[in-house]
C-alpha positions as CSV (number, residue, x, y, z in Angstrom):
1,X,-81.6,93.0,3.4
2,X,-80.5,90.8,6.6
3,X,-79.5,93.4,9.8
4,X,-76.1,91.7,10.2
5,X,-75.1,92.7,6.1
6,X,-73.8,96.2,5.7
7,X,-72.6,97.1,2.2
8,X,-69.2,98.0,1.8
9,X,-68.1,96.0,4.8
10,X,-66.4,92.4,6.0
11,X,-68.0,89.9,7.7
12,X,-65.9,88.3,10.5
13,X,-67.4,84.8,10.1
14,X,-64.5,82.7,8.6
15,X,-64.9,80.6,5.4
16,X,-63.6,76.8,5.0
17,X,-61.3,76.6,1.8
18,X,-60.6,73.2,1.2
19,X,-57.9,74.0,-1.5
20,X,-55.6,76.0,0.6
21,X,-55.5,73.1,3.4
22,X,-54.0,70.2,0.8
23,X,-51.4,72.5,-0.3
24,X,-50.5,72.9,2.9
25,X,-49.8,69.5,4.0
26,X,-48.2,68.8,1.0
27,X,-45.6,71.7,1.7
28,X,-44.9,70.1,5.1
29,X,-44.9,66.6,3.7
30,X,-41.9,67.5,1.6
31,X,-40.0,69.4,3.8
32,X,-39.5,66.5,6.2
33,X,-38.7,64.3,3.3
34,X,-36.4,66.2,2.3
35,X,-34.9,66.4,6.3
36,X,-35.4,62.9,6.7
37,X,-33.2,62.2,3.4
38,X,-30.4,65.0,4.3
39,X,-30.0,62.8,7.8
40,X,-29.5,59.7,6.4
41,X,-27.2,60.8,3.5
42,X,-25.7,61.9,7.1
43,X,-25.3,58.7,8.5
44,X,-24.1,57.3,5.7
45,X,-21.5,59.6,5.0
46,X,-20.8,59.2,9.1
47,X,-20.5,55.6,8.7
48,X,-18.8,55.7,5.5
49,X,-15.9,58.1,7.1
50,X,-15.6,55.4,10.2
51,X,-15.0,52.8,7.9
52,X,-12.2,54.6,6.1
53,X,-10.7,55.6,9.4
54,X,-10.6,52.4,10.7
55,X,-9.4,50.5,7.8
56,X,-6.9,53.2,6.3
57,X,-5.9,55.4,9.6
58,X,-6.7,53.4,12.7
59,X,-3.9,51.0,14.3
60,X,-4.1,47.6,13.1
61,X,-3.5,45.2,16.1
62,X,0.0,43.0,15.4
63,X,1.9,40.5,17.4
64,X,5.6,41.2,17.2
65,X,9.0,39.1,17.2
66,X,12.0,39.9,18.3
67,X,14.7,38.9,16.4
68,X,17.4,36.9,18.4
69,X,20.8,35.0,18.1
70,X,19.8,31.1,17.7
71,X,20.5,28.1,15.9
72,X,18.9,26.9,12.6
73,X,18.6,23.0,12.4
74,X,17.8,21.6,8.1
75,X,15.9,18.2,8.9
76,X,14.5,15.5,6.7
77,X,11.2,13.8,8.3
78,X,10.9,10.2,7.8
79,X,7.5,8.5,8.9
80,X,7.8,4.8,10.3
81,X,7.7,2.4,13.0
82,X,9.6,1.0,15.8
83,X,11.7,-1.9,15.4
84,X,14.1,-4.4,16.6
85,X,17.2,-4.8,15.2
86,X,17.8,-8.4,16.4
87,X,14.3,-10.3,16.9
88,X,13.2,-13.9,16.9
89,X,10.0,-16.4,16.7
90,X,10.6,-19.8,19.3
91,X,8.9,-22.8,19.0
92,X,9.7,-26.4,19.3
93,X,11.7,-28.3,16.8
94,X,9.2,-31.3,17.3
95,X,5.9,-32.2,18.0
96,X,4.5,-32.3,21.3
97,X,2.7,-31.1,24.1
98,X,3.0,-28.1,25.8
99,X,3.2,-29.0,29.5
100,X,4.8,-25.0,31.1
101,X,5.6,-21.7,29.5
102,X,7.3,-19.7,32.0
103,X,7.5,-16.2,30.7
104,X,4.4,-14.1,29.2
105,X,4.4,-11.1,27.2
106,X,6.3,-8.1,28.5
107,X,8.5,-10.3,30.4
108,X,12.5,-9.9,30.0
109,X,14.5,-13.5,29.8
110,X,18.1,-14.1,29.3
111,X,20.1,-16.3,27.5
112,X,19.8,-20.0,28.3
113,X,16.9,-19.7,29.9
114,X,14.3,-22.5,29.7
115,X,10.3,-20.9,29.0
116,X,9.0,-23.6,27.1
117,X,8.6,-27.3,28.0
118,X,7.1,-30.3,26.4
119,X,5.3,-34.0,27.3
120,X,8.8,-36.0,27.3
121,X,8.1,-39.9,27.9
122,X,8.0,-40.3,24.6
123,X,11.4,-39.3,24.0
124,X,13.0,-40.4,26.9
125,X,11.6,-44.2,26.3
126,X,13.5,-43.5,23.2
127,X,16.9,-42.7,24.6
128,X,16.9,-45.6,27.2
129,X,16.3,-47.8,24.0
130,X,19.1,-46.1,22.1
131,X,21.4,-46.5,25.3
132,X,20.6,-50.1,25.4
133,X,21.6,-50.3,22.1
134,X,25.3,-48.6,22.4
135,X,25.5,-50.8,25.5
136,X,24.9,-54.2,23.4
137,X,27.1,-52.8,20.8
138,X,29.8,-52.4,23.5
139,X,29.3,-55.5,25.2
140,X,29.7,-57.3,21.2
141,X,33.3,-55.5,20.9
142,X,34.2,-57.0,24.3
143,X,33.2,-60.2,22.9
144,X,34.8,-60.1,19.7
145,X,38.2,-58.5,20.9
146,X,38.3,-62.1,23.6
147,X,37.3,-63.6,20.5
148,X,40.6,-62.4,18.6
149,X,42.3,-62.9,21.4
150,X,42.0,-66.2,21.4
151,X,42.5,-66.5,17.9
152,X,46.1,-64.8,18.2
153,X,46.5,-67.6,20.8
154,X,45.6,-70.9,18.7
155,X,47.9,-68.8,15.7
156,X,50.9,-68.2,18.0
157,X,50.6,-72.0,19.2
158,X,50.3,-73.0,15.2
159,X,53.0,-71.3,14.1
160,X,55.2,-72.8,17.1
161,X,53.5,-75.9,16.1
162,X,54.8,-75.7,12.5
163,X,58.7,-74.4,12.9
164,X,58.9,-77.7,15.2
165,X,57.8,-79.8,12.6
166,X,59.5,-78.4,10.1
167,X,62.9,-78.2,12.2
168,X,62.3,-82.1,12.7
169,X,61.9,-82.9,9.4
170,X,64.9,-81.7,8.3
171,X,66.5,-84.8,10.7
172,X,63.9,-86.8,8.7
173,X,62.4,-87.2,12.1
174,X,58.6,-86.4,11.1
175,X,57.0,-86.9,7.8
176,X,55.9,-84.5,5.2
177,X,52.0,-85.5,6.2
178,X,52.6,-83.7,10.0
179,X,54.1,-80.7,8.3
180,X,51.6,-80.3,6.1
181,X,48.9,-80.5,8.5
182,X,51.2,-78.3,10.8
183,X,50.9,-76.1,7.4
184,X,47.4,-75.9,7.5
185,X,46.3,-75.5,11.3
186,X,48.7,-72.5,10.5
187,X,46.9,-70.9,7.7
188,X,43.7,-71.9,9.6
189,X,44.7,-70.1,12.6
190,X,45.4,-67.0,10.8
191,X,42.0,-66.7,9.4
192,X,40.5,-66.9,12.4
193,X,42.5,-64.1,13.9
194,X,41.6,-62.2,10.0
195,X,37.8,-63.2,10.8
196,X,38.5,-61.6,14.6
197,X,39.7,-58.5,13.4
198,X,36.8,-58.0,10.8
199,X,34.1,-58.4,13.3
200,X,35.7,-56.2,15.9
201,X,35.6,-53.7,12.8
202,X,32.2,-54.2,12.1
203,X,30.7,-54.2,15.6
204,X,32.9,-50.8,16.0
205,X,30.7,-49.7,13.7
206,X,27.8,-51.1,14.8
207,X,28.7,-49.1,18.1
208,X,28.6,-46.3,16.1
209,X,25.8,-45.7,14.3
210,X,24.3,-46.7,17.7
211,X,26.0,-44.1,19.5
212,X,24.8,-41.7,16.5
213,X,21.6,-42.9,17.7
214,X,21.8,-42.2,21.0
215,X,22.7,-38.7,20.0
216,X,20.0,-38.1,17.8
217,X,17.6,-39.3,20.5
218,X,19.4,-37.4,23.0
219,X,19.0,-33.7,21.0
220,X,15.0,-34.9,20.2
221,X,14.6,-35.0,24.4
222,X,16.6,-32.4,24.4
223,X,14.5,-30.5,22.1
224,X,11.1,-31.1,24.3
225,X,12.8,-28.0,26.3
226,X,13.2,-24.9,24.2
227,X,15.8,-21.7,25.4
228,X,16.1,-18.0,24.9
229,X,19.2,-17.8,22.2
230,X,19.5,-14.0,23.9
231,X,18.8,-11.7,26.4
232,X,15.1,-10.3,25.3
233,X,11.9,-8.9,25.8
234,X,8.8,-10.8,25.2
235,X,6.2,-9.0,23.1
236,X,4.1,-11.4,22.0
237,X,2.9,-15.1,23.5
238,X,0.9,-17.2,20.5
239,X,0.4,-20.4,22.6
240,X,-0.5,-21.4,26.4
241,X,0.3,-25.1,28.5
242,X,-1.9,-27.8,27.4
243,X,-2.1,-26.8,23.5
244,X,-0.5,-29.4,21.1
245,X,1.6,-27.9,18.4
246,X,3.4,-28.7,15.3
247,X,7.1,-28.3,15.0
248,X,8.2,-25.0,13.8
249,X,4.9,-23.2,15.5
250,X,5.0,-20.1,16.9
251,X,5.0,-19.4,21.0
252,X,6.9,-16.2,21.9
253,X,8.0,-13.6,19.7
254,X,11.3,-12.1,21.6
255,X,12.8,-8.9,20.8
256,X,16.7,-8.1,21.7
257,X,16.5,-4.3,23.6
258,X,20.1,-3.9,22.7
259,X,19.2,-2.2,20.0
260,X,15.8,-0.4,19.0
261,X,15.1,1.7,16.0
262,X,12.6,3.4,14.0
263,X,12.5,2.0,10.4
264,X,11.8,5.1,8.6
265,X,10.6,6.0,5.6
266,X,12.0,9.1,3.8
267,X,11.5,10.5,-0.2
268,X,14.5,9.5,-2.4
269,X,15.2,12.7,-3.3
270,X,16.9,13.8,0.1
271,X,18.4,10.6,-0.2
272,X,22.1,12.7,-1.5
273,X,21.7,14.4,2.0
274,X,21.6,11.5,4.4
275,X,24.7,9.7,6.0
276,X,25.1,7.4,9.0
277,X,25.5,9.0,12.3
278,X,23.5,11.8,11.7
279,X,21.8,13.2,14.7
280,X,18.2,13.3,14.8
281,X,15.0,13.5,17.4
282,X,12.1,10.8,17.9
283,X,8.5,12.2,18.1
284,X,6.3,9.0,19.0
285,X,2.5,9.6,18.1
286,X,1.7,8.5,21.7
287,X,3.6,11.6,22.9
288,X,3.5,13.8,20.4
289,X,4.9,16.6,22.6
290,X,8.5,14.3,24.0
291,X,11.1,14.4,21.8
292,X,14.1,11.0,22.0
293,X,17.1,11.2,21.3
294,X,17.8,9.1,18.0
295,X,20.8,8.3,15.4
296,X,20.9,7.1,12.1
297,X,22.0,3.6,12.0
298,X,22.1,2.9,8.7
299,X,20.4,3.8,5.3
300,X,18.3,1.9,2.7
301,X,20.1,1.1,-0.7
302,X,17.0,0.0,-2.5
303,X,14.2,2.6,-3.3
304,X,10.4,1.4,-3.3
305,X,9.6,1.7,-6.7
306,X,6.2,2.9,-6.3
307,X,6.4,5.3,-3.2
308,X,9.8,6.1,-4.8
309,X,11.0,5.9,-0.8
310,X,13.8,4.8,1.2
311,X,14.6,3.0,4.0
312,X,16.3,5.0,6.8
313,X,17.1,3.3,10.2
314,X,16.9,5.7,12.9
315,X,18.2,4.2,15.9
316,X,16.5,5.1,19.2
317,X,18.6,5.8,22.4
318,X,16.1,6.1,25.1
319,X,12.6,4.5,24.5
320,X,9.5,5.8,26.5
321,X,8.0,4.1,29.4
322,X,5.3,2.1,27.4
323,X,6.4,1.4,24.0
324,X,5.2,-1.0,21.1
325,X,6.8,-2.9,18.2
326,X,5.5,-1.7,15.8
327,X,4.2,1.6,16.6
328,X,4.6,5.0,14.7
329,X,7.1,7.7,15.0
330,X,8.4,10.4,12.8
331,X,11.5,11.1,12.8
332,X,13.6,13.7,12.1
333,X,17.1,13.8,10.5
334,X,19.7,16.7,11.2
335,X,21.1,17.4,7.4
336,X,23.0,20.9,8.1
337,X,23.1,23.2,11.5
338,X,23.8,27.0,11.5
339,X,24.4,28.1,15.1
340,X,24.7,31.6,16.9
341,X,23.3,33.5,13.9
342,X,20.1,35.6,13.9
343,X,16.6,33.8,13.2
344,X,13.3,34.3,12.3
345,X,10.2,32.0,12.3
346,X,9.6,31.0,8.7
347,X,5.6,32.4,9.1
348,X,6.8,35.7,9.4
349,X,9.1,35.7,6.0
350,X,7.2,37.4,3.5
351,X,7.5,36.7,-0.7
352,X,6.4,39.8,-2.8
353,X,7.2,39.2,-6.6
354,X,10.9,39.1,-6.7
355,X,11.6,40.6,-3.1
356,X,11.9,38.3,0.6
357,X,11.4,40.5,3.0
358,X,9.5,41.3,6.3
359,X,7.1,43.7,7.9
360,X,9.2,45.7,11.0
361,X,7.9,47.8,13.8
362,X,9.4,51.4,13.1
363,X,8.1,53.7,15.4
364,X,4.3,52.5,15.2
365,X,4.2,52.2,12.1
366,X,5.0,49.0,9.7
367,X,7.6,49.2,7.6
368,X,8.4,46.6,4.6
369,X,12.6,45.8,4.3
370,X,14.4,43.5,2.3
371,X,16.3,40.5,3.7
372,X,18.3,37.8,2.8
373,X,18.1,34.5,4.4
374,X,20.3,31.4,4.5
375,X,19.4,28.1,6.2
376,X,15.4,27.1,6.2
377,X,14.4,24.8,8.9
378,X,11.3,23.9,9.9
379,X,10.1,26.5,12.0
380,X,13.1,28.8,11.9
381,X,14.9,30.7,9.0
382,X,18.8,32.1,9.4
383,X,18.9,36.2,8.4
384,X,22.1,36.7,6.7
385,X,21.0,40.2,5.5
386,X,18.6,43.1,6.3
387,X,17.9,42.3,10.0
388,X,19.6,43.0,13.6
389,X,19.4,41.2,17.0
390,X,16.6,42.9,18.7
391,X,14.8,44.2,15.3
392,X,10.9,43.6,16.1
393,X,9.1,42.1,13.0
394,X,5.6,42.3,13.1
395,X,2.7,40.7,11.5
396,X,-1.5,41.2,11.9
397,X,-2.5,40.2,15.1
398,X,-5.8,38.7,13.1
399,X,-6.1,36.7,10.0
400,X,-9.1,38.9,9.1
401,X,-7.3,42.3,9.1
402,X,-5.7,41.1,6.1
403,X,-1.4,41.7,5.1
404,X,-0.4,44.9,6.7
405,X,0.9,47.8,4.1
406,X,3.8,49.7,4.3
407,X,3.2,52.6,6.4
408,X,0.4,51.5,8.0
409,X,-0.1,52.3,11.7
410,X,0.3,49.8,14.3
411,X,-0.4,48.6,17.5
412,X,1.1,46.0,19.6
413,X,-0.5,43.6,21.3
């Protein structure tokens, strides 16, 4: 027996039991499993709260209106372009070569005014021969009228000649022969004065168709210079000095600024609503945020029978600085007007099944009420029923936050 054994007695030297170590670890394993689950079920019943608060009991964020006393304008948009009402294409009536324009494009002529001149020795060789020719023709009349002249002459000296003779042979103091020769200088005579008179005629006409002539020559000179018919604007210059053109060729394109409109095009089917003289406002694309002052000059009576459009004239009473024929504009066309009544932008108008109604501010908290509405413009809506001046209608501040719910808590913005 070893000294250090006693019977009946402990030792103190401890015993490694591998066992009771696993079970151990294994106890502890679980129990922060079981604290690491508990805490995230935590979070995610944290979380899960936050979102329900915010969604279902924080304030949404809104932007409010106040409703006011205004006027609601019913408009009919027409897309187009500017126009002239009175416009016109010069060029020469004949042939030629251009030797001066005087006005370019953007200039402003008036009536009578020369800009276009053509090579002229051509035409004015032509009118000195015409001239010559009226001239001759005169100069034959002058000749033929002395010719008739004398004619009457030698007939008044006949015819004395003849009632002599014939007053002598009744004393049987000449004999039949002189009266007969008497007889027949007579009848000779008055053919000559017959022959006088028909040539005067014809070289009356002769003088004529010479003057005719000179006339026709005298309007083709005349033509080498071509004039503004009216006051204008010109907008567009096709030819320059030096070019040789045809007649009937384009060189300025003039436009009359009396009168400037947008030639509009508008659906047939507000055609019932439109009248002359209606009021309506100019929005050029190249200033999209001016507004003209326009009227409605007249309206189409044929309908395009594909676009199933009409025709509207809109005309423009003050044009912009820098303007274009030919440019686009919309325009829009005053129908109906309700003034001093309350309004509302048409955004905020709400549709729900049957009901029209609106979202309103009632203490913090939106509220949904009915309303009735009359006129629809563009932008605004007339309130006949349901709403006050000074009622604040409210809508989400963000797109992302959805339609607001009756009762819902609100903030403004």
């Amino acid at each position: 027996m070893r000294p250090d054994t006693i019977p009946g007695m402990t030792s103190n030297t401890a015993v490694s039991d591998p066992g009771a170590s696993t079970l151990t670890l294994t106890w502890w394993q679980r129990h922060v499993r079981r604290v690491w689950l508990a805490a995230r079920l935590a979070l995610l019943a944290a979380t899960l709260a936050a979102v329900a608060w915010w969604f279902l009991l924080a304030p949404v964020p809104v932007a409010t209106y106040t409703v006011a006393i205004g006027t609601v304008d019913v408009e009919v948009l027409g897309t187009g372009t500017l126009e002239a009402r009175v416009s016109a294409t010069i060029g020469p009536k004949v042939a030629g070569l251009i030797t001066k324009i005087t006005a370019d494009q953007g200039d402003r002529v008036k009536a009578g005014d020369t800009v276009i001149t053509l090579e002229d020795t051509d035409f004015k060789q032509q009118v000195a021969v015409a001239e010559a020719d009226v001239a001759t023709a005169v100069a034959s009349i002058e000749r033929l009228r002395a010719d008739r002249l004398r004619a009457e002459a030698v007939r008044s000296q006949a015819v004395l000649t003849h009632q002599r003779l014939l007053s002598a042979a009744a004393s049987n103091a000449t004999s039949a022969q002189e009266v007969d020769k008497a007889a027949e200088a007579l009848a000779i005579a008055e053919a000559e004065v017959s022959r006088a008179a028909a040539a005067i005629v014809e070289g009356q006409k002769r003088l004529s168709a010479a003057e005719r002539s000179l006339d026709y020559q005298r309007a083709r000179l005349h033509d080498t210079t071509i004039e503004v018919p009216f006051d204008a604007m010109v907008v567009r210059r096709d030819r320059d000095a030096g070019d040789v053109i045809t007649a009937g060729s384009s060189v300025l394109q003039l436009v009359s600024l009396n009168e400037m409109w947008i030639t509009a095009w508008v659906d047939e089917t507000e055609l019932a609503k439109l009248v002359e003289g209606q009021p309506a406002r100019v929005i050029f694309r190249s200033e999209p945020e001016t507004e003209y002052p326009g009227v409605v000059a007249r309206v189409g009576r044929e309908a395009d029978r594909e676009t199933r459009e009409i025709i509207v004239d809109v005309r423009v009473e003050q044009l912009p600085a820098n303007w274009a024929v030919g440019q686009r504009a919309e325009a829009y066309i005053r129908v109906d007007r309700s003034a001093s009544v309350p309004t509302l932008p048409a955004a905020l108008v709400l549709v729900r099944g049957a009901q029209t109604g609106v979202m309103v501010d009632d203490a913090g908290t939106a509220r949904w009420r009915d309303i009735a509405v009359g006129l629809r413009g563009r932008e605004l809506v007339e309130v006949t029923s349901g709403l006050s001046p000074g009622d604040v209608v409210v809508r989400a501040a963000k797109a992302s936050s959805g339609p607001l719910r009756d009762g819902r808590r609100i903030s403004s913005k």
